[in-house]
KOLDREN-393783 format. One record per atom (N, C-alpha, C): residue in one letter; y, z, x. Coordinates in steps of 0.2 Angstrom, whole numbers, plus 5000, padded with zeros to 4 digits. Atoms other than C-alpha are relative to their C-alpha. Example, Ala and Ser with C-alpha at 12.3 -4.5 7.8 and 13.67 -1.06 7.14 Angstrom:
2
A499450005004 A497850395062 A500650005004 S499449994996 S499550365068 S500550034996 
END
This chain:
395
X499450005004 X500050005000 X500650005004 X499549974998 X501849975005 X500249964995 X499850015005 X503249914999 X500749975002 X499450064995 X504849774999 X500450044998 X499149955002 X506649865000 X500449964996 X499650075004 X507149704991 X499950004995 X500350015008 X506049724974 X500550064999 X499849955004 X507049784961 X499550054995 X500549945005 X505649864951 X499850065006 X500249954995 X505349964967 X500850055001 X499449975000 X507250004970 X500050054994 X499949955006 X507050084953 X499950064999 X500249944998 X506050204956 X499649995005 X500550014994 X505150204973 X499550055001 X500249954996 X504450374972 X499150024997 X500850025002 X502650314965 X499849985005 X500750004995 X502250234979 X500150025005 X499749974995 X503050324992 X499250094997 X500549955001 X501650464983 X499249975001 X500950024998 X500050324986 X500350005010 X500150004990 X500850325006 X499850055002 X500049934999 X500850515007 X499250024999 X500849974998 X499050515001 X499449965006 X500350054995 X498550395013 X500050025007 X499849994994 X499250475028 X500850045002 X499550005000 X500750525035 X500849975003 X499750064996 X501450385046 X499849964997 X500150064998 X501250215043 X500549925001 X499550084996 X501750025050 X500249974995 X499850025005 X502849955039 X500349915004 X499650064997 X502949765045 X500749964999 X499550025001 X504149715036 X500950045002 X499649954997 X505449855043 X500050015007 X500249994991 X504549845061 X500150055002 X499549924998 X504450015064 X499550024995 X500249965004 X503250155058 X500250034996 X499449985004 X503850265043 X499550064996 X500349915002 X503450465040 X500150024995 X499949995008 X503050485023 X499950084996 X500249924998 X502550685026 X500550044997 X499649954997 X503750815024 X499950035007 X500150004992 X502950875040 X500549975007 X499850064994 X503050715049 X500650005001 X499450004998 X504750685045 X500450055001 X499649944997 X505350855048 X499849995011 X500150014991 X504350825066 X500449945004 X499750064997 X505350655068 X500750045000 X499149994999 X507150735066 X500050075006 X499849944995 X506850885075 X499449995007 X500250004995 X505750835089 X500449975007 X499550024995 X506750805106 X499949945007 X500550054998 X505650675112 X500349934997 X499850055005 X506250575097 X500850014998 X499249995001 X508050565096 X500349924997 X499650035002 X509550475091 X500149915006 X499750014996 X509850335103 X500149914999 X499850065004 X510950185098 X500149925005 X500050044997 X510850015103 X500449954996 X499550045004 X512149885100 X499849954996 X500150055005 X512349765086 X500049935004 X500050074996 X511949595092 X500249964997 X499849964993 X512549505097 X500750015003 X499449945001 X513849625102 X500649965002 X499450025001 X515249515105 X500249974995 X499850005006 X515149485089 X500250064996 X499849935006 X515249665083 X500350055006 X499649984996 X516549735096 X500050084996 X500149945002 X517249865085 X499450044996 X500649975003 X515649915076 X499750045003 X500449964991 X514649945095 X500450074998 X499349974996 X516350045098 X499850074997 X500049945004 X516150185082 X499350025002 X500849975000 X514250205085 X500150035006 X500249954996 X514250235102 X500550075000 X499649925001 X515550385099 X499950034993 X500049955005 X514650445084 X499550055002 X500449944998 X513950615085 X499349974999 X500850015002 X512350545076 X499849945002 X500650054996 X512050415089 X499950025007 X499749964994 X512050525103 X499450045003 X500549944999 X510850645112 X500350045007 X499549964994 X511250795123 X499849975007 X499649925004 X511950825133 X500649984998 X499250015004 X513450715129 X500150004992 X500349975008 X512750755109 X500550095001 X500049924999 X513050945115 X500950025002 X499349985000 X514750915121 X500549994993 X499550025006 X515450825107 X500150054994 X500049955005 X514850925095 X500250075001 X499649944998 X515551065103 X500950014995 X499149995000 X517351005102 X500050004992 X499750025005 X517150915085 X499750094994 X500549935003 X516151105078 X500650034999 X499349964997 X517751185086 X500750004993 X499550005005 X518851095074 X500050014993 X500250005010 X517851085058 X500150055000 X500249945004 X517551245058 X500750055000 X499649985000 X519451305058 X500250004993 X499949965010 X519351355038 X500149924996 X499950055004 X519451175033 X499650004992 X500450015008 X517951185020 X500450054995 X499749945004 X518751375013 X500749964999 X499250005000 X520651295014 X500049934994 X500050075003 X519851125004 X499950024992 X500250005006 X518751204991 X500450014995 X499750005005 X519951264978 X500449934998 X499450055002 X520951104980 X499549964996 X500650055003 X519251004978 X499950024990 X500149995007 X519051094962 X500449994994 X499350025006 X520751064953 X499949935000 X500350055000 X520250884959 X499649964994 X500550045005 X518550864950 X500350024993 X499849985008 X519350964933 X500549934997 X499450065001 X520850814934 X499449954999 X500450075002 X519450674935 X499750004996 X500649985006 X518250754923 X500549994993 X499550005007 X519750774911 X500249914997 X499750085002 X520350564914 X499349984998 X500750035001 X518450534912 X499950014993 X500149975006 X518550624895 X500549954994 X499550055004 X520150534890 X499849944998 X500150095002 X519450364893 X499449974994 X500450015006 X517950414883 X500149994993 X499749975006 X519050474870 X500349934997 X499550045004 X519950294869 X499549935000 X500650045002 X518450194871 X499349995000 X501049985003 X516750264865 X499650025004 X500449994994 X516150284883 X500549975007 X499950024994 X516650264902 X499549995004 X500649994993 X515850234918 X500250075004 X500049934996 X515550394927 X500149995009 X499950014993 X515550324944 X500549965000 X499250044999 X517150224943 X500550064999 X499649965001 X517950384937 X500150065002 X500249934997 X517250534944 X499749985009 X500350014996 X515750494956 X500349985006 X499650034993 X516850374969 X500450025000 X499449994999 X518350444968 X500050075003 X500149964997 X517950604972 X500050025007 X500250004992 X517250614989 X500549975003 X499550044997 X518550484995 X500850055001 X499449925000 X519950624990 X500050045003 X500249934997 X519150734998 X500050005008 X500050034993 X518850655016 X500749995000 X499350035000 X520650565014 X500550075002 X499949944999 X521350755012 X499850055006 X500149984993 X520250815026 X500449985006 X499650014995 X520850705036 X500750015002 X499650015003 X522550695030 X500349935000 X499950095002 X522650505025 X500550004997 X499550015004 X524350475018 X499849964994 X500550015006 X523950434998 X500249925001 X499950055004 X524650274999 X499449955005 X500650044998 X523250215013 X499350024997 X500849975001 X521750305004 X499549954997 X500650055001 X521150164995 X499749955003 X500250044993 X520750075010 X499250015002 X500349974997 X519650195013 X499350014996 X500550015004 X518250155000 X499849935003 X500050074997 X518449975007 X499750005004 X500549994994 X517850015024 X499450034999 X500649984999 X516550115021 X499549984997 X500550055004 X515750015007 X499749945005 X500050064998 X515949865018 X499450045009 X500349964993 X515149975036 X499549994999 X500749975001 X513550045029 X499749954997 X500650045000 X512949895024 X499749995005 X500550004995 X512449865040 X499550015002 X500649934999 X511250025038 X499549944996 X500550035003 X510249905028 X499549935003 X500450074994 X508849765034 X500149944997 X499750065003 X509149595029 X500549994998 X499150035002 X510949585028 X500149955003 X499550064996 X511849415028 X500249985004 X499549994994 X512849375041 X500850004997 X499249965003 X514449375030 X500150074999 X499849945002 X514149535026 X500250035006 X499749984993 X513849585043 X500750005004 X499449984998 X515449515049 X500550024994 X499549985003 X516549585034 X499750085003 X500049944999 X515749745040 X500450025007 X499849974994 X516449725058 X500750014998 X499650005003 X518049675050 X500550074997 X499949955005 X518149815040 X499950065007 X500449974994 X517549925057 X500650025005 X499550014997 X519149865067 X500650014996 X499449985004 X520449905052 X499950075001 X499949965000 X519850065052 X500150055005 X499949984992 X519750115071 X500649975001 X499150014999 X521650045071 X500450034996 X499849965006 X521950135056 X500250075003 X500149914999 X521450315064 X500150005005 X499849994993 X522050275082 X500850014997 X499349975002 X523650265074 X500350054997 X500049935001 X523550415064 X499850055005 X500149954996 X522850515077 X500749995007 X499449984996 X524450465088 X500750024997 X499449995004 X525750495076 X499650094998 X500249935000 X524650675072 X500050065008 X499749974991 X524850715093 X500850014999 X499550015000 X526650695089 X500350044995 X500049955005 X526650805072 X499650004995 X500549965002 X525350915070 X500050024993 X500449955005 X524650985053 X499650015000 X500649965002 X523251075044 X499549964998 X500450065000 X522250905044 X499550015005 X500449994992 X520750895054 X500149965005 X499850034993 X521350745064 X500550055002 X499549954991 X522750865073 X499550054999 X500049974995 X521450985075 X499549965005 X500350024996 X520350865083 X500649975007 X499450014995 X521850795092 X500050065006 X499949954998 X522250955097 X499450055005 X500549974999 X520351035099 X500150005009 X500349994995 X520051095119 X499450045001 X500449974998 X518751165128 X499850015005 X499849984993 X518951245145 X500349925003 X499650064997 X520051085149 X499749944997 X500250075005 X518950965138 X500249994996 X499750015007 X519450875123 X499749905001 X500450055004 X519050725112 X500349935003 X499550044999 X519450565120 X500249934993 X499550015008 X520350435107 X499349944995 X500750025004 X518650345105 X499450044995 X500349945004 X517750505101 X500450024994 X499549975005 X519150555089 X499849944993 X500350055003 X518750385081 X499449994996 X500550005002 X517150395078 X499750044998 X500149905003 X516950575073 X500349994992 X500050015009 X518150525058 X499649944996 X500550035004 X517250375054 X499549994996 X500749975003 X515650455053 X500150054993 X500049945007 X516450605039 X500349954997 X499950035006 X517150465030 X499349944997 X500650045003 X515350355029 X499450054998 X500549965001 X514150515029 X500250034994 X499849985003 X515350605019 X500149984991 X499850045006 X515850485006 X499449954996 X500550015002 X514350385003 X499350054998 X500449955005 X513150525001 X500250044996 X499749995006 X514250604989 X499949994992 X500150055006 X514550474978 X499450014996 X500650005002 X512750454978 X499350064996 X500249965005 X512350624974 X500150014992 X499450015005 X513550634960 X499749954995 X500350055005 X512850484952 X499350014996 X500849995000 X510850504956 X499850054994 X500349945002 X510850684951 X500450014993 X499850005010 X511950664932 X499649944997 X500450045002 X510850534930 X499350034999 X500649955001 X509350644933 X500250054994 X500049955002 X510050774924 X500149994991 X500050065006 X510450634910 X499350024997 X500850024999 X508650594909 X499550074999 X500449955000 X508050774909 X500650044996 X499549975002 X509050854894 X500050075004 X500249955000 X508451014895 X500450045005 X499849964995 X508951054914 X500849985000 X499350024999 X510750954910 X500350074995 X499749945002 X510751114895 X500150045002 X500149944995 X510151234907 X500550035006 X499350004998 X511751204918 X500450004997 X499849995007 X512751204904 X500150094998 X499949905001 X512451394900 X499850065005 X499749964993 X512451444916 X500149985007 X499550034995 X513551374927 X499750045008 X500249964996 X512751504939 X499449965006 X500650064996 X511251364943 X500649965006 X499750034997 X512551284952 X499849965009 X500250024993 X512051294971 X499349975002 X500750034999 X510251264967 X500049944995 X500050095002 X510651114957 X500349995004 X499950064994 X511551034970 X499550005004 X500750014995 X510051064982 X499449974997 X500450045003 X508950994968 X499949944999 X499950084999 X509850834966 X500049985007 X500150044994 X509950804984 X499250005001 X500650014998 X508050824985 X499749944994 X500550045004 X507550744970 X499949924999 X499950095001 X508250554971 X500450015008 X499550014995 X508950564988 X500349955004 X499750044997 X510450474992 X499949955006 X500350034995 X509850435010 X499250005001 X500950025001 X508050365009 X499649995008 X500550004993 X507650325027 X500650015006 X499349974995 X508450395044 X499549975007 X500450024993 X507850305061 X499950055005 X499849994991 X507450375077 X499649975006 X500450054997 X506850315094 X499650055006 X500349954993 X505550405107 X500249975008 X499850014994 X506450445123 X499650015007 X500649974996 X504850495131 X499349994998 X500549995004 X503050465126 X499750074997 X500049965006 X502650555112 X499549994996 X500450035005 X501550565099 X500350064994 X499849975005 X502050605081 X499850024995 X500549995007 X501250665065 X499349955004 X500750044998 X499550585076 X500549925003 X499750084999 X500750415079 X500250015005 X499850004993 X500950375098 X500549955000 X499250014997 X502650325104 X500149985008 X499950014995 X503050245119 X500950005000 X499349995000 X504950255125 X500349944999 X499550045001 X506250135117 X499750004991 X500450035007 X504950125100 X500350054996 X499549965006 X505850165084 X499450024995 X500249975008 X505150275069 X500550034995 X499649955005 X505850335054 X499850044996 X500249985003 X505850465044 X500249994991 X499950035007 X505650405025 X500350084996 X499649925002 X506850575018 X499750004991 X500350005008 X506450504999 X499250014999 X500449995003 X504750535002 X499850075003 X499949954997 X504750695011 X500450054993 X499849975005 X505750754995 X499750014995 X500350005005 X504250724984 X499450025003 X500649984996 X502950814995 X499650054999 X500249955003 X501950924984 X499650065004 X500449954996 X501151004999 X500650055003 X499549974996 X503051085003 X500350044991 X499749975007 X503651074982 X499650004994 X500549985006 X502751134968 X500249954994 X499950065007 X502650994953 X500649955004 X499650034996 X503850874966 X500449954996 X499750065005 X504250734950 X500350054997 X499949985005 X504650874940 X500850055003 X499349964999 X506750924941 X500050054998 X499849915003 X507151104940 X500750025008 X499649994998 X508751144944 X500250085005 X500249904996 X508151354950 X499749985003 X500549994996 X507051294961 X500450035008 X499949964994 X507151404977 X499250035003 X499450054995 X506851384992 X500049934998 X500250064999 X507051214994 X500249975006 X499950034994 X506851155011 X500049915001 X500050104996 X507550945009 X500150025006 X499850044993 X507850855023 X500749974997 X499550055001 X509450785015 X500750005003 X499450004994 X510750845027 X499649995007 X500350034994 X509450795042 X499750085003 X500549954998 X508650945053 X500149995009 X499850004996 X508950985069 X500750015004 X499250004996 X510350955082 X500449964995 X499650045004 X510850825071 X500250024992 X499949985008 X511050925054 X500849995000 X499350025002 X512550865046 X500650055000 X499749954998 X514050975052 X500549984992 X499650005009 X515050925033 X499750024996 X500049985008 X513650995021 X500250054998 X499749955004 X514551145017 X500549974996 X499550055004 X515851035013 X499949944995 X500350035003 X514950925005 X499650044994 X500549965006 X513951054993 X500650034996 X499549975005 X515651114986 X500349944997 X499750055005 X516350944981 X499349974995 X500650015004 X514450914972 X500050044997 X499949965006 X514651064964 X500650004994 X499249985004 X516451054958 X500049934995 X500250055006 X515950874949 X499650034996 X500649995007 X514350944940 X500350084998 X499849945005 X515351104937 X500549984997 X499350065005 X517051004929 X499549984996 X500650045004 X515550904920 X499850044993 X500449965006 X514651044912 X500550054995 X499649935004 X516151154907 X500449954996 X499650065005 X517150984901 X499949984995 X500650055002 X515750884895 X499350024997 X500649975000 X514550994889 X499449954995 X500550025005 X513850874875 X500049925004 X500150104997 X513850724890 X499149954999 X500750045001 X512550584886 X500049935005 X500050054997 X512050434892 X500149954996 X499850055005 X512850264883 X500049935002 X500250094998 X511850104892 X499750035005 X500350034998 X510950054903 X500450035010 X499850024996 X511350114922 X500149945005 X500350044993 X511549994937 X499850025006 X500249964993 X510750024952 X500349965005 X500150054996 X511249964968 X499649965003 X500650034997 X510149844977 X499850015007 X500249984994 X510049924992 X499550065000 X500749954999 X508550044999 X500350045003 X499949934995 X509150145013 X500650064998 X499549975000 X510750205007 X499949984991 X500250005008 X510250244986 X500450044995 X499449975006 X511450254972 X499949954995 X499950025007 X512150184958 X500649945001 X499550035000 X513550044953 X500550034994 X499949965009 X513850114934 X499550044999 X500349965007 X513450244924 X500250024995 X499749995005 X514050244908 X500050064995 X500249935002 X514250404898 X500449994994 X499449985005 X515050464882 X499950094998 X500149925003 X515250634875 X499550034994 X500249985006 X514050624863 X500150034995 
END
């Protein structure tokens, strides 16, 4: 059994066959992806956290065609391994963690009440909206934009590149897309060198000046690392957002009860957000390559050879989750993989668990009688798994 990333009946829901891999094994060769693929919980927790099997990025080719593209990978933390991994994340850790998530949350939450409220309106003047044109994307984008401190009149820009980037994360893309993705790659790394030199020149409570700003016994960020630090919290950040956001009122659509269950008590909160990231996960598959020979869940690795770990099926791994199809918004613990594992665990999901909360909590206190009013779209993409519409009304 395997399976094409390009079938739509698969796209729709993958996580049947992703459950005949898992009983088959916990590796296997996927030729069409070229590259083995860890369908375990195990395995892929052994592929993110093994030191043997790391991050290690090799240019888009060929690479005079993808100048700025190379330029943001090689200076992102998540292509990296120590010890230049060790530094970076030192400095960029240094500045995240100077109260930005505590200084964002409340602002995130007046935020989702205002787009929950315009979401209410539009239903109110035409029988239903889409939920991801109104909430979903807009959200997260707010929220990075603000992080950074993106002045409002550049912020829509800032959906444009990142839509246009992360295709690249996908197999068989065009080459127009390709190059609108470089395109898009080069405005925003001249976007953020500009910003970061006009924020060296007057500072705020934005994370570019404290990245700017950040030292460490005489080290500090050079203007490529700065670039590529923000790139990554605006493609990490922003797309798996969205995606949660969609996926998981979609599930919760789908599964009254547990959409009731939050509802009367808003208290499920932190463990529905770790429910949705686990139950349809935004990011579906995550590369890595063995820097050493290695052997992994039994699968032997020579150095430069890539494996990934399949996250979507790892999220349904009844040897880890009790009943793995079945949503339950209490469930505890729950140890996904959906912010990664390791040195590379996503240094934004705190900040990213409160802007997922502040949409399904604006949702359920706004919206309590939300339904579903057609047919969603999925997008056609595998690796990076969401939505285009979701149309809702208040029932």
């Amino acid at each position: 059994m395997t399976f094409d990333p390009a079938d739509a009946a698969f796209l729709d829901d993958p996580y049947p066959v992703f459950a005949g891999l898992r009983a088959r094994g916990p590796v296997h060769r996927h030729d069409g992806l070229g590259l083995p693929v860890a369908v375990s919980h195990a395995a892929c927790a052994e592929v993110l956290r093994d030191r043997a099997v790391g991050r290690v990025w090799r240019d888009r080719e060929p690479a005079a065609a993808f100048p700025a593209f190379n330029l943001l990978h090689r200076n992102s933390l998540l292509e990296m391994e120590p010890p230049r991994h060790t530094r970076l994340r030192r400095l960029v850790s240094a500045a995240f963690n100077r109260g930005h998530t505590a200084r964002l949350t409340p602002w995130v939450r007046s935020v989702a009440d205002g787009l929950v409220d315009r979401l209410a309106a539009a239903i109110a003047a035409d029988g239903s909206a889409d939920l991801m044109a109104h909430v979903a994307a807009v959200l997260p984008v707010e929220v990075i934009a603000e992080l950074l401190g993106v002045p409002a009149a550049d912020r829509p820009h800032l959906t444009t590149w990142s839509h246009a980037i992360v295709k690249m994360y996908e197999y068989g893309l065009p080459p127009e897309r390709a190059a609108a993705a470089e395109r898009a790659a080069g405005e925003f790394a001249d976007f953020l060198t500009a910003l970061a030199a006009d924020r060296a020149r007057r500072p705020g409570d934005d994370l570019i000046s404290d990245l700017v700003a950040v030292r460490d016994a005489g080290d500090r960020l050079s203007s490529d690392e700065l670039v590529g630090t923000a790139v990554l919290l605006l493609m990490a950040g922003h797309e798996a957002t969205v995606n949660v956001v969609g996926n998981g009122v979609l599930a919760l659509l789908c599964h009254r009860d547990q959409w009731d269950r939050l509802v009367a008590d808003p208290g499920l909160l932190p463990t529905a957000v770790e429910e949705l990231i686990r139950y349809d996960a935004p990011l579906q598959l995550f590369e890595r390559t063995a820097t050493a020979p290695v052997t992994v869940a039994g699968h032997r690795l020579e150095p430069g050879e890539r494996i990934a770990a399949l996250l979507g099926a790892a999220g349904r791994d009844p040897a880890v989750f009790a009943a793995p199809d079945t949503l339950d918004i209490g469930r505890a613990p729950n140890p996904h993989l959906g912010f990664g594992a390791g040195i590379h665990y996503c240094v934004g999901a705190p900040l990213a668990r409160a802007e997922i909360a502040a949409a399904l909590g604006a949702l359920a206190t706004r919206l309590p009688g939300l339904r579903l009013a057609g047919e969603p779209v999925r997008r056609p993409e595998f690796v990076i798994r969401g939505l285009r519409s979701l149309p809702v009304t208040a029932g």
